[in-house]
N, C-alpha and C positions, 0 to 999 in steps of 0.2 A: 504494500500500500504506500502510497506516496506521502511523503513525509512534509508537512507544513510549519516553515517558521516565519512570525508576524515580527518584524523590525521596525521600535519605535525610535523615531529621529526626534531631536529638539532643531533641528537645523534641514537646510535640503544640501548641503557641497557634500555628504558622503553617500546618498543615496545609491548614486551611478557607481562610482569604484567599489562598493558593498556588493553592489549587483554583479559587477566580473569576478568578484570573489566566490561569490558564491556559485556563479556559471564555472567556476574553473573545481571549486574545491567538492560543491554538493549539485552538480547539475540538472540532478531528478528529483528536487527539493524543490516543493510550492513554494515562492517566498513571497511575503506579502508585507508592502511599508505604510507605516500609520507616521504621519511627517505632521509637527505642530510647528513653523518653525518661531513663532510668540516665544515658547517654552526661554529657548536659548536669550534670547533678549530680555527678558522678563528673570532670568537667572543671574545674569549682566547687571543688568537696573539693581537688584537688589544685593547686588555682593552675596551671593547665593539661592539655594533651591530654599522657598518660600512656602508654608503650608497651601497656598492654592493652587502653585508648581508641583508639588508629591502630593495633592488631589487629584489634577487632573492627568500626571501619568499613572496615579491608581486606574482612575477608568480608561487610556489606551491600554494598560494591561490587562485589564481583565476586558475589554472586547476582542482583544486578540485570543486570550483564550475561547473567547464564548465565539467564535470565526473556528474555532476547530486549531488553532495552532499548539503543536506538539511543543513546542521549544518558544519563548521569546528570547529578540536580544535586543537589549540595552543597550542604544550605540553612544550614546553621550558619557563619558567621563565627568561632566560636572554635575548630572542628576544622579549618582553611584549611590548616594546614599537613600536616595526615595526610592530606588531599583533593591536596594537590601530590607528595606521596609515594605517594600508591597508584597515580598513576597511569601508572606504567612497569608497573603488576603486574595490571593490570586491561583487558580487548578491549571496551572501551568509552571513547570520551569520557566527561572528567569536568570539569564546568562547573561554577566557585563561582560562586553565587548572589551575593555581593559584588563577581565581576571587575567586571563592567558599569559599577557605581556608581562604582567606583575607578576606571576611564577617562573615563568622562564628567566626575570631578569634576576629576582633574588637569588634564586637554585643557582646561575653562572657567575654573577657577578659581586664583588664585596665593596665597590666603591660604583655607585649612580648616579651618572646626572639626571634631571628631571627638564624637559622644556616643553615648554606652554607658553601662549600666547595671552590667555586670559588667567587670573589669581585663582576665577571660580573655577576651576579646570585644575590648575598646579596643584591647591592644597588638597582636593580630594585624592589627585593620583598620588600624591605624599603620604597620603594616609595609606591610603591601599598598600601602597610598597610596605610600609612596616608593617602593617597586618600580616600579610603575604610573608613576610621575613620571621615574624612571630610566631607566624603556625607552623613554620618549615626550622624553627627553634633555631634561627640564623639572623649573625650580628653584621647588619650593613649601615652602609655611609650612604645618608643621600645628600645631595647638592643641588640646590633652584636654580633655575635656569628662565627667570620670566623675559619674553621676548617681547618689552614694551612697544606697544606703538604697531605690532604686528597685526594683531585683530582690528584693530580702528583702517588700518592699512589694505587690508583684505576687503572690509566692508562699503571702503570708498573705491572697491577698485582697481586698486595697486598691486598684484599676485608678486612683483617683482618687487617691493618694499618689502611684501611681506615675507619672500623668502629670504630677501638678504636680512634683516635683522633676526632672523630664525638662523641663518647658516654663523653670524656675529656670534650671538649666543652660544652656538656648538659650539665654536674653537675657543670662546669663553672657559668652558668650562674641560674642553679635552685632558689639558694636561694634568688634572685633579681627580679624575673617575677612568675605574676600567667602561665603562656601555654607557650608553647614552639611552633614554628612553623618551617619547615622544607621547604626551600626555590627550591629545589630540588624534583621533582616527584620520581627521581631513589634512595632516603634516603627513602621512605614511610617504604618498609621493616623491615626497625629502628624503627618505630613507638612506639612495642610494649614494645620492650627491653629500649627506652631510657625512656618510662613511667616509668617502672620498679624501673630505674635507677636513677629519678629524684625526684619520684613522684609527676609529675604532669602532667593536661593534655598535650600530643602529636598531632598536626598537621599536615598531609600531604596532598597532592593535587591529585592525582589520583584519588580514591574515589569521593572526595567534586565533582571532576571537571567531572566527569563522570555523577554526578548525576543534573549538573548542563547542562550539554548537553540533559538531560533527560527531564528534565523542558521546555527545548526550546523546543525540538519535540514536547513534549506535546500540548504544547501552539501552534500550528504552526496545529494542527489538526482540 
C-alpha cells in the first residue's frame, strides 16, 4: 500500500527541493504539503513560536493525520518545539526534519558550528544539538554562527547577499569547530560551496530528515 506523508511548511522556499528529495529518496510515497507561510513571519514578529503559532500547527497536524498521513514532517526548525508538543495530541508520527542532522552531527562530531540566519531558528537548533548530545550521553562544543542581515537579505530579494554573509559566517567560524551544521532546511543548497569554503564537513537537514521519515515507514510495515 502506498505510503502517505503530509509536510507542514511555515514558509514556501523549501517546498520544491523537499519534493526532489523525496522523488529521489521515497518515490512511491504520497506526499502531501500543508504550506502556512504567516506561520514563519509571525515567529519572526515575535522573537519566537507564540501560543496561536503551536495552535495553529496543532491543527495542520492533526489534518494531516485525519488526510490518512502515515508519517508527518516538521520542516521548520524554528516551530521544533510546538512539533515536540503536538505530538501527545496528534494519531500520527511526527518527525522534525532537523532530528536527523542533530544525531549524525553529535554521534561524529565534538566541536559544532551552528549557522542560521534568523535567532528564532539558531536557539532552537542549539537546543536540539545538546539534547541530541545528552541522550547519546556525549560532551560537545557548540559555536553560533548568526548570519545577520541574511534573512532581511533573502526577503528583499538579494539570494546573493544572502549567501555571501552565510559563506562570511562559515569561515567565521571554520577554524574553531570540527562540522559545520546549517540550522535552516532552505541553506542545504550551500552545503557544497561552504564545504568548499571551509573545508570541513557540511550539514543540512533535508536529506538526513527525508531519510529519516524513510526509517519510520519502514519500521511501520
Amino acid at each position: 500500500m502506498t505510503k502517505t506523508v503530509a509536510a507542514i511548511y511555515t514558509g514556501q522556499g523549501l517546498a520544491e527541493p523537499l519534493k526532489k528529495v523525496f522523488g529521489e529518496l521515497l518515490p512511491d510515497c504520497r506526499l502531501v504539503n500543508i504550506i502556512d507561510d504567516s506561520l514563519i513571519h509571525d515567529v519572526v514578529r515575535a522573537g519566537g513560536v507564540t501560543p496561536q503559532v503551536a495552535g495553529r500547527l496543532l491543527g495542520y497536524y492533526r489534518s494531516a493525520a485525519e488526510l490518512g498521513a502515515d508519517v508527518i514532517l516538521n520542516t521548520c526548525s524554528s516551530v521544533g518545539e510546538a512539533a515536540d508538543r503536538a505530538r501527545s495530541f496528534v494519531n500520527a508520527p511526527i518527525v522534525k526534519i532537523d532530528e536527523g542532522m542533530a544525531q549524525e552531527a553529535v554521534g561524529l562530531y565534538g566541536r559544532i558550528g551552528v549557522i542560521a540566519t534568523l535567532p528564532t531558528t539558531l536557539a532552537p537548533t542549539m537546543a536540539l544539538l545538546r539534547s541530541q548530545a545528552e541522550a547519546a550521553g556525549k560532551a560537545v562544543s557548540l559555536t553560533e554562527g548568526l548570519a545577520a542581515g541574511a534573512y532581511d537579505a533573502l526577503v528583499d530579494g538579494r539570494p546573493e547577499e544572502h549567501d555571501r554573509r552565510i559563506a562570511e559566517t562559515a569561515a567565521e567560524l571554520a577554524s574553531s569547530v570540527d562540522a559545520i551544521v546549517l540550522a535552516q532546511g532552505s541553506m542545504a543548497r550551500m552545503e557544497a560551496s561552504l564545504r568548499e569554503i571551509t573545508g570541513k564537513p557540511v550539514l543540512s537537514s533535508p536529506r538526513l530528515g527525508v531519510l529519516a521519515v524513510k526509517r519510520l515507514l519502514e519500521s511501520l510495515d
